[in-house]
C-alpha positions in Angstrom: 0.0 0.0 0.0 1.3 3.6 -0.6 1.6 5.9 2.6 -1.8 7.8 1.3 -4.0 4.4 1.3 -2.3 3.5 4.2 -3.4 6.7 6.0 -7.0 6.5 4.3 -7.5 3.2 6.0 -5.7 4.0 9.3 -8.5 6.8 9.5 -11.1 4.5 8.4 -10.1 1.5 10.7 -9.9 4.3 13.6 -13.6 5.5 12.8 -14.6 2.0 12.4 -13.2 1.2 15.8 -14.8 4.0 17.4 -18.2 3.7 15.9 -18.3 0.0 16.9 -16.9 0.5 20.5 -20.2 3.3 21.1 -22.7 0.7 18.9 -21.6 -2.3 21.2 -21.5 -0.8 24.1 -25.0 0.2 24.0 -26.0 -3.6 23.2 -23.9 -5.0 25.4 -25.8 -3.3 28.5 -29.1 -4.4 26.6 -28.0 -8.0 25.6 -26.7 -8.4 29.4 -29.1 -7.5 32.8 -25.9 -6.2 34.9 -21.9 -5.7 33.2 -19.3 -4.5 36.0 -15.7 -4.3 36.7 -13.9 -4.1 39.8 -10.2 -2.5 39.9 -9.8 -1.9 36.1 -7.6 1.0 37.8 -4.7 -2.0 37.8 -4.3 -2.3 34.1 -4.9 1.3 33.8 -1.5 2.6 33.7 1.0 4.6 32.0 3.1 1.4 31.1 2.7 -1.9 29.4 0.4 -4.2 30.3 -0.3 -8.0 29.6 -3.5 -9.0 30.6 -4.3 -12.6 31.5 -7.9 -14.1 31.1 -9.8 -16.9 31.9 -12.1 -17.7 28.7 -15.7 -19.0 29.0 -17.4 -17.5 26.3 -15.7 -17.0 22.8 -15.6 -13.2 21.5 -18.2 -12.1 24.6 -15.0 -12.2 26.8 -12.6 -9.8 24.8 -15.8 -7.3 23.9 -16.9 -7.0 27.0 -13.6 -6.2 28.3 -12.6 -3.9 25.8 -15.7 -2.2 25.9 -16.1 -1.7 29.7 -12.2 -1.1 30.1 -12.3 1.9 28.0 -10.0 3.5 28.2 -7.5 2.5 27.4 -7.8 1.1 23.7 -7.2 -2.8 24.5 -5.4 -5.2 22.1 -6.1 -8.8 22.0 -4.9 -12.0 20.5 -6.8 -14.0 17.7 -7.3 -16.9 16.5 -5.0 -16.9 13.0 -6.9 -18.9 10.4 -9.1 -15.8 10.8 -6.6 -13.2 9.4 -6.8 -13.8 5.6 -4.2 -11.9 3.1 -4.9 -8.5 2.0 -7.3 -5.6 3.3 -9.1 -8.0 5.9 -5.7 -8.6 7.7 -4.5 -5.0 7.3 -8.2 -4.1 9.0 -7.9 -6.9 11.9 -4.7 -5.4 13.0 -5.5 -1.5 12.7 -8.9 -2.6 14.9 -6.3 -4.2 17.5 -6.2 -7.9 17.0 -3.2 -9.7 16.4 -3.4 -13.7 15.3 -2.3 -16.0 17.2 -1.6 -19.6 15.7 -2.5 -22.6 16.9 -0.7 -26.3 15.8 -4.6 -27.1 15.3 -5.2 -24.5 13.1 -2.1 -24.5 10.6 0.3 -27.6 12.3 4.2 -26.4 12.7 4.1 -24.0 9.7 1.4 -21.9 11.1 3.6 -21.8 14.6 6.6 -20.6 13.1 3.8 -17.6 11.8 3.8 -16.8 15.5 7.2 -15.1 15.5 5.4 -11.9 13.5 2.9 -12.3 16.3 5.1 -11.7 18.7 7.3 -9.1 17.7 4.1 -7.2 17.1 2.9 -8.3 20.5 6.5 -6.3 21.8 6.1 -3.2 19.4 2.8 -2.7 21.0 4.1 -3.1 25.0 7.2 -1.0 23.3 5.1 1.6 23.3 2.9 1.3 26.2 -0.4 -0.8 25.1 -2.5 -3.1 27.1 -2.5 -6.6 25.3 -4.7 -9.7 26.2 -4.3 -13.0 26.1 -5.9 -15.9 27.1 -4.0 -18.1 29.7 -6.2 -21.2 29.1 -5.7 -21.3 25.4 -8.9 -22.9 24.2 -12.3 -21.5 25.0 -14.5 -24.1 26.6 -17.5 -22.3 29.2 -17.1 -23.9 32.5 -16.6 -22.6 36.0 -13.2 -23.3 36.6 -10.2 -22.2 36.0 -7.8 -25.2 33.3 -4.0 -25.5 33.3 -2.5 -22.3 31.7 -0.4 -22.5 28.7 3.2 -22.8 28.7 3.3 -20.3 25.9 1.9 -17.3 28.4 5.3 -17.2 30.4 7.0 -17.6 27.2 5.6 -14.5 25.7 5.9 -12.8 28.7 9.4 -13.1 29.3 10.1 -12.7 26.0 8.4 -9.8 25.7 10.5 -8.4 29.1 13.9 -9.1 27.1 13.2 -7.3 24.0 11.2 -4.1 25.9 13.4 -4.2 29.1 10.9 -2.2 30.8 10.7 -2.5 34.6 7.2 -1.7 34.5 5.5 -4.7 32.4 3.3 -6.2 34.3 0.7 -8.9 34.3 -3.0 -8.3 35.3 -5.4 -11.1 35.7 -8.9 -10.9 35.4 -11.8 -13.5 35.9 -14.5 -13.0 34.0 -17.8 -14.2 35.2 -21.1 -15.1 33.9 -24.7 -16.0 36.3 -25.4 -17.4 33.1 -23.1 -17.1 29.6 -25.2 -18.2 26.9 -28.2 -16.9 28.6 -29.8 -13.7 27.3 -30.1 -10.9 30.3 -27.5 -13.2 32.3 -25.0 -10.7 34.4 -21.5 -10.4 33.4 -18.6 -9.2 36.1 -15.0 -9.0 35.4 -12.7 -9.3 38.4 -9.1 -7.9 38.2 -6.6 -8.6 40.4 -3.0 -6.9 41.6 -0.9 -6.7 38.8 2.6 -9.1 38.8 5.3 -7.0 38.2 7.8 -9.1 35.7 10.6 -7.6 36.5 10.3 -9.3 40.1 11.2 -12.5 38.7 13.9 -11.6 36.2 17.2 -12.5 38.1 16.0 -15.8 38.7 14.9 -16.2 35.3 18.4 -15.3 34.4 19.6 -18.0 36.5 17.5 -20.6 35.5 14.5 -19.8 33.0 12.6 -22.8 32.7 11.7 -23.0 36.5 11.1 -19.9 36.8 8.6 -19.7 34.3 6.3 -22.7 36.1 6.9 -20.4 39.2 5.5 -17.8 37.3 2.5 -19.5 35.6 1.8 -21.1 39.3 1.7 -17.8 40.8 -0.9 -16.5 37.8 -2.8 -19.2 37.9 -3.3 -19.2 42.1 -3.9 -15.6 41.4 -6.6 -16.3 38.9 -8.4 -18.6 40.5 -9.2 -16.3 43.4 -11.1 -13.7 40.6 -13.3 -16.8 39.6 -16.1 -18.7 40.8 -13.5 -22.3 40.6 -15.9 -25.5 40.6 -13.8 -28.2 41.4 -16.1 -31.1 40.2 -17.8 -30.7 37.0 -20.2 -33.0 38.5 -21.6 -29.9 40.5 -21.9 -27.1 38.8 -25.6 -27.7 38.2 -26.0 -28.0 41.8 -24.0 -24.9 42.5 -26.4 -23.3 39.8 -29.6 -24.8 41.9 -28.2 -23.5 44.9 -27.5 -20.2 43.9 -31.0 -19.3 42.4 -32.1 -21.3 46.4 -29.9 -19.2 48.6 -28.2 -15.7 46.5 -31.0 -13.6 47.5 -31.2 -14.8 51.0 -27.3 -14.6 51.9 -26.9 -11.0 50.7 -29.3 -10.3 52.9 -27.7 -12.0 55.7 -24.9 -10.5 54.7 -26.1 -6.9 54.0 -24.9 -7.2 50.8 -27.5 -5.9 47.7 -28.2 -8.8 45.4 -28.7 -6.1 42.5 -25.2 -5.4 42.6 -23.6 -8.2 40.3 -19.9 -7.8 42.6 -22.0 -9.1 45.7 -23.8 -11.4 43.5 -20.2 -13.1 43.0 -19.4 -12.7 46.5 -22.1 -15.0 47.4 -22.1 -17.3 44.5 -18.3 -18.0 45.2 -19.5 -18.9 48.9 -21.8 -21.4 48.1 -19.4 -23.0 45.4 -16.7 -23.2 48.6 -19.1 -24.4 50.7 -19.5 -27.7 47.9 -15.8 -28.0 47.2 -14.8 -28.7 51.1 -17.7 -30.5 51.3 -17.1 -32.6 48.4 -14.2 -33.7 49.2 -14.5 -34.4 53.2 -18.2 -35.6 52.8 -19.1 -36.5 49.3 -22.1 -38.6 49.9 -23.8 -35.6 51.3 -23.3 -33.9 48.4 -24.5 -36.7 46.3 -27.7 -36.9 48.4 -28.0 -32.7 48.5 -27.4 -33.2 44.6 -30.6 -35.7 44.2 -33.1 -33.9 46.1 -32.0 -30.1 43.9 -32.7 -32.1 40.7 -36.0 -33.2 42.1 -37.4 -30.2 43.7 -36.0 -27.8 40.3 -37.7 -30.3 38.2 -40.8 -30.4 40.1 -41.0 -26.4 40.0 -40.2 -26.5 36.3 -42.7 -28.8 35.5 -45.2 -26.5 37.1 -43.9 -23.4 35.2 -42.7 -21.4 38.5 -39.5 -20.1 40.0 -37.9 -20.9 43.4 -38.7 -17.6 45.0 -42.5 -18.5 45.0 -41.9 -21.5 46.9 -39.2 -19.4 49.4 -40.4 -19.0 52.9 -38.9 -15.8 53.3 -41.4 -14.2 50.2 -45.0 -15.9 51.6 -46.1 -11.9 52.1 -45.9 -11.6 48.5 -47.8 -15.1 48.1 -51.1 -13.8 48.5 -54.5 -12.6 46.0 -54.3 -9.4 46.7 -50.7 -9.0 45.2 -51.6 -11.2 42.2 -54.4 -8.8 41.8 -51.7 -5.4 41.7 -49.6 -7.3 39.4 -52.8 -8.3 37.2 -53.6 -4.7 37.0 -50.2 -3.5 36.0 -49.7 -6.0 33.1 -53.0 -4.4 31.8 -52.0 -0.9 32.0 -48.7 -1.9 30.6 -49.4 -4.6 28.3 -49.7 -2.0 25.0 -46.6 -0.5 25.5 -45.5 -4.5 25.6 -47.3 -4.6 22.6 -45.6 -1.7 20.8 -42.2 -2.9 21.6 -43.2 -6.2 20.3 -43.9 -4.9 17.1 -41.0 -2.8 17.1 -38.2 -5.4 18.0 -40.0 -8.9 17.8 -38.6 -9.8 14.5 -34.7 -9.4 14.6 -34.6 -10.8 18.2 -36.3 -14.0 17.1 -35.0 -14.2 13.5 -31.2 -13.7 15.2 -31.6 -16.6 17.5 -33.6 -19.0 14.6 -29.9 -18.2 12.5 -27.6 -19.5 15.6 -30.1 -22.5 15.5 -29.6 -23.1 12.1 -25.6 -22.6 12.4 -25.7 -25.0 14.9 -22.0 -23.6 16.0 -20.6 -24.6 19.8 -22.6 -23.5 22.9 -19.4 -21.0 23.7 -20.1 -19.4 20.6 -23.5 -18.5 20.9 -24.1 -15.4 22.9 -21.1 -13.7 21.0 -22.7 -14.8 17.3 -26.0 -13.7 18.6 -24.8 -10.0 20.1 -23.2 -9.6 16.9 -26.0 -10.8 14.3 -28.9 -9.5 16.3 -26.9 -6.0 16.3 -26.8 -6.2 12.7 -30.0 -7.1 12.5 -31.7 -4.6 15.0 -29.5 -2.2 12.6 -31.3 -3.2 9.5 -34.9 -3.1 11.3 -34.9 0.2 13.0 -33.7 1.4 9.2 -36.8 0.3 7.7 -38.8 1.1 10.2 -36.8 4.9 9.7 -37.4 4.6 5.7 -41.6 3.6 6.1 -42.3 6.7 8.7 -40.3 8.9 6.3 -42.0 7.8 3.3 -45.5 8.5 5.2 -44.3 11.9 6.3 -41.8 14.2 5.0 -40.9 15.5 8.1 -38.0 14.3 9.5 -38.9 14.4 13.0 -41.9 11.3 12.9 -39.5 8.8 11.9 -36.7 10.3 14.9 -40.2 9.7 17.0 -40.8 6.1 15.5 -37.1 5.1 16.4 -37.1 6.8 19.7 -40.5 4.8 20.4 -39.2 1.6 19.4 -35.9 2.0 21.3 -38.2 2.8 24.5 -41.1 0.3 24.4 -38.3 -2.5 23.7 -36.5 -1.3 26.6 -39.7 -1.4 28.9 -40.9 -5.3 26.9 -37.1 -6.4 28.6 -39.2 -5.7 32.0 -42.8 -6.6 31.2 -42.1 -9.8 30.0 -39.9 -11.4 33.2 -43.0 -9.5 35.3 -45.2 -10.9 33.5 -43.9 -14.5 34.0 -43.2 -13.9 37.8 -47.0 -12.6 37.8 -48.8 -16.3 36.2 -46.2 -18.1 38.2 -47.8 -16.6 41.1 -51.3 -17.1 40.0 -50.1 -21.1 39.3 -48.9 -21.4 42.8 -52.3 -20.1 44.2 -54.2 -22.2 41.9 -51.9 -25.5 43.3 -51.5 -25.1 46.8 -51.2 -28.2 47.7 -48.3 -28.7 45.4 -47.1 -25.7 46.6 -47.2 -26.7 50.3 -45.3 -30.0 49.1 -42.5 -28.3 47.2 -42.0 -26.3 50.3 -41.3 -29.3 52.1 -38.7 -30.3 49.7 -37.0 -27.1 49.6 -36.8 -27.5 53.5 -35.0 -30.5 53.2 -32.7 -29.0 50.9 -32.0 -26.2 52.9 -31.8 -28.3 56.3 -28.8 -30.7 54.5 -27.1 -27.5 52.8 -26.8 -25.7 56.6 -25.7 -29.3 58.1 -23.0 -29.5 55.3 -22.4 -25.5 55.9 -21.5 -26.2 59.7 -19.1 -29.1 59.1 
């Protein structure tokens, strides 16, 4: 390219960037209920910065980062088979990605490709960018942390040689979902204290290869911490069960508000310590604690309701005279539902009828569907622009059609979950004797959780 296409693009790949970072953003705080970070001051720095992620949840992990961390402008690591020659890869790398190959993706020949990657991995930290990487390699959405990748301390001391800057440090962040492929799930990324590099240097210089699995033992122990760590896959759906049992009940308890996603996490990572210990000092408790969750969350599925029904602590709510109030607000509200039905129905459904059809990994699909429901809310709000301004001339109906949809979709986000907590009441008043049985279950649950909580 000559140096006046390269500027042209360089401008355009900057205003592409920016125009994406301000469009994202605003879906990513509609696609998720709650986003937060806690200390993103540590990787907010003057110097270079390596930050090390766990990875649950394909491209939703690196978005939601870059978008939440800003600023600074954040550089991450991608895979390579998606940097083709010509304009795309020129693009990829002005919009901060850099590929990253692995031996599955291009065997040794695509490896020895990594030697670019690096040196433009160093010219970045050269001048003072944040880069992330993902320790565990592969993505794969689990609540725990895997073994880190030998490659990490690798590039990081690497990286330290070529800069020598005293000031590279490593960040680690956990990044957690209540749900990741979930729709209005929360998201919370967790940093930690930095690692300063330059703190393990002179024994690196004595003896590299140890120091390295100090290093990656160190970040990993550090990353763990920022996570919610399951130790036995065969759990995590009872940690789930137990969580949507006992969240509400222990930030109370606690004085901690379950609105707030941090405390959310506070209390989620409680209950998953509570099962680890347990699991391994008295596992048949936890098998038997296991059982009884999968029967009382089936039973309550089967009868279309949610725990907090059944949840001694809510029986004021559990009464006529509320399902009455809540009755009379779904009418009043329920054209403004149906406005924002008509206004954002279509590209919601058709988006999530194309990740069907793609039938793409599980990790994959809340990044796919971010992305092609963005595009296609894009294309629907500009038709809906185009019909108003066809049927008046003046520009300021089809602002108000837009500005209608945008609202009435934001209120149908609400009406619908109250409307399902609202028949969920009425089914639990029309089955009160099922009711009063589930609540005998739940008891049980909750008497074996404390007895397992005290030991």
């Amino acid at each position: 390219m000559s140096l006046g296409n390269d500027l042209i693009v360089c401008i355009f790949t900057n205003m592409l960037w920016h125009f994406l970072r301000y469009l994202m953003s605003l879906t990513l705080v509609l696609f998720y209920r709650r986003v937060a970070i806690k200390n993103a001051k540590h990787f907010k720095v003057k110097g270079p910065v390596i930050i090390a992620l766990n990875h649950p949840n394909a491209f939703m992990d690196p978005v939601g980062l870059t978008l939440i961390g800003y600023p600074p402008k954040i550089y991450y690591l991608a895979r390579g088979d998606a940097f083709k020659p010509g304009i795309a890869n020129y693009i990829l790398n002005s919009l901060g990605l850099v590929p990253i190959f692995r031996i599955q993706d291009g065997g040794k020949d695509g490896l020895k490709k990594n030697d670019e990657s690096y040196r433009r991995v160093n010219e970045l930290l050269a001048k003072n960018k944040k880069i992330m990487i993902f320790a565990e390699g592969l993505c794969i959405m689990e609540r725990r942390l895997r073994s880190l990748k030998k490659g990490v301390p690798r590039m990081v001391f690497g990286a330290m040689e070529q800069i020598s800057n005293p000031d590279l440090i490593v960040v680690p962040v956990g990044v957690n979902y209540t749900n990741p492929k979930k729709f209005r799930s929360n998201l919370f990324y967790n940093v930690g204290e930095p690692i300063r590099v330059n703190d393990y240097m002179e024994q690196y210089h004595h003896n590299g290869p140890r120091t390295m699995n100090i290093f990656i033992h160190d970040l990993s122990e550090k990353m763990k911490t920022l996570i919610i760590h399951i130790n036995n896959p065969e759990n995590d759906k009872l940690i789930f069960c137990l969580e949507e049992l006992y969240n509400r009940d222990w930030c109370k308890q606690q004085h901690l508000n379950y609105k707030n996603v941090e405390h959310e996490y506070l209390v989620s990572k409680q209950i998953a310590e509570v099962i680890n210990k347990a699991d391994d000092e008295t596992p048949e408790l936890v098998k038997a604690l296991n059982e009884k969750s999968n029967l009382y969350f089936k039973e309550i599925k089967k009868l279309k309701i949610r725990d907090w029904l059944i949840n001694p602590n809510n029986s004021k709510k559990v009464n006529g005279v509320v399902l009455l109030l809540w009755f009379f607000i779904l009418l009043i509200g329920f054209p403004w539902y149906l406005r924002g039905l008509m206004g954002n129905y279509i590209p919601y459904k058709l988006s999530e009828k194309i990740i069907d059809r793609l039938k793409m990994s599980i990790e994959f699909h809340a990044s796919f569907n971010l992305g092609i429901g963005t595009a296609l809310f894009l294309i629907f709000y500009g038709i809906q622009f185009l019909i108003a301004k066809t049927l008046s001339p003046h520009i300021g109906w089809p602002l108000l059609v837009i500005c209608v949809s945008l609202f009435t979709g934001w209120l149908s986000l609400r009406y619908h979950p109250f409307k399902q907590k609202t028949l969920g009441l009425f089914r639990v008043l029309m089955n009160k004797s099922k009711a009063e049985e589930l609540r005998m279950k739940r008891k049980e649950i909750s008497d074996l959780f404390n007895s397992i909580n005290k030991i």
